[in-house]
N, C-alpha and C positions, 0 to 999 in steps of 0.2 A: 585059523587065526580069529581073536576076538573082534568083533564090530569094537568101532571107537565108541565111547561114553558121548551120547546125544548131547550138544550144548544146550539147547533149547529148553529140553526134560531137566537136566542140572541145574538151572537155573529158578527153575520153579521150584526145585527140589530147594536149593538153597534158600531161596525166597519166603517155603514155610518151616523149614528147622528155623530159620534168623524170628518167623512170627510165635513159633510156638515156646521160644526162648523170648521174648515180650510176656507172651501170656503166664509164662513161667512166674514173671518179675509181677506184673500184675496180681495174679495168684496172691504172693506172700506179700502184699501190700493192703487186701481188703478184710475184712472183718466181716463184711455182711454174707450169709452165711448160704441165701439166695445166688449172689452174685460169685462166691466163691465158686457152688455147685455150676453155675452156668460157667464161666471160663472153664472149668475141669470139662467138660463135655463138647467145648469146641476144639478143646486141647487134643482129645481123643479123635475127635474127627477130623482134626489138621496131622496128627502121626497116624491116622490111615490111609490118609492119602500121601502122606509121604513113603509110607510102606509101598504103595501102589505104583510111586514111582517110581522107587527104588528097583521094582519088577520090570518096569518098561525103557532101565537106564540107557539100554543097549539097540533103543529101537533105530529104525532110518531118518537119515533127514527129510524133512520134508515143509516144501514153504506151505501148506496147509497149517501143519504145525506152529509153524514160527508167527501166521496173522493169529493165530490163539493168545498169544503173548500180552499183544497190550490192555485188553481183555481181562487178561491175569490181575497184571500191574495196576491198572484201574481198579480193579475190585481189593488188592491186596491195599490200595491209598486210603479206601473207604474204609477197611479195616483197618486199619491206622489210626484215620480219624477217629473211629466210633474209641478206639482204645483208648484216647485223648480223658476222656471220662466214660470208664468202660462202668462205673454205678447204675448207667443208663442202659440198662441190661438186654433190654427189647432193641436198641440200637444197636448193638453188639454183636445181639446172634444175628440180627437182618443183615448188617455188614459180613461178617464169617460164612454164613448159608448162601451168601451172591459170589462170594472166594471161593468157596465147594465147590458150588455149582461149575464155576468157570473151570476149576481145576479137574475133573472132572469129565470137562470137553476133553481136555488135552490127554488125559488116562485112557478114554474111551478110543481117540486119533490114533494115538502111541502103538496101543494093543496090536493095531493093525498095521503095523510098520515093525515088529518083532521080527529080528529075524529068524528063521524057522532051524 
């Protein structure tokens, strides 16, 4: 029988499909040609970590896990903000690269809660 789908891991998962469909919208709203190339590239780095999670959807609960969270959420608010006026291109990836990073923690937790 399959393990249940991780809510914790889903949620993240959910978390950066909803920001990469922002960046999306972003994307076809700038012009500048710098700033274009820079969203495309966190774009990429936010669908491989959704891929990653995608790999770990099935891992164990675990409250290790779930203090990762707010973590997340914090860092995904900063990314938010910086998207407010994402022209500001060096705030953007430092917002996006602090989201990796955390998200990240939780891929790396995950792996180890797979079950075998």
């Amino acid at each position: 029988m399959a393990s249940p789908t991780n809510e914790t891991i889903r949620g993240i998962h959910v978390l950066l499909v909803k920001r990469v469909d922002t960046l999306s919208t972003q994307l076809g709203g700038t012009t500048d040609p710098s700033v274009a190339q820079g969203i495309v590239l966190e774009m990429e780095e936010l669908v491989h970590r959704i891929n990653l999670l995608q790999k770990v959807m099935f891992a164990g609960a675990s409250a290790q896990l779930d203090l990762l969270v707010p973590a997340v959420e914090e860092a995904d608010a900063e990314l938010a903000d910086a998207l407010e006026d994402v022209e500001k291109i060096a705030l953007f990836i430092k917002a996006a690269a602090k989201l990796l990073a955390k998200v990240d923690k939780v891929v790396d937790l995950a792996k180890t809660l797979v079950p075998a």
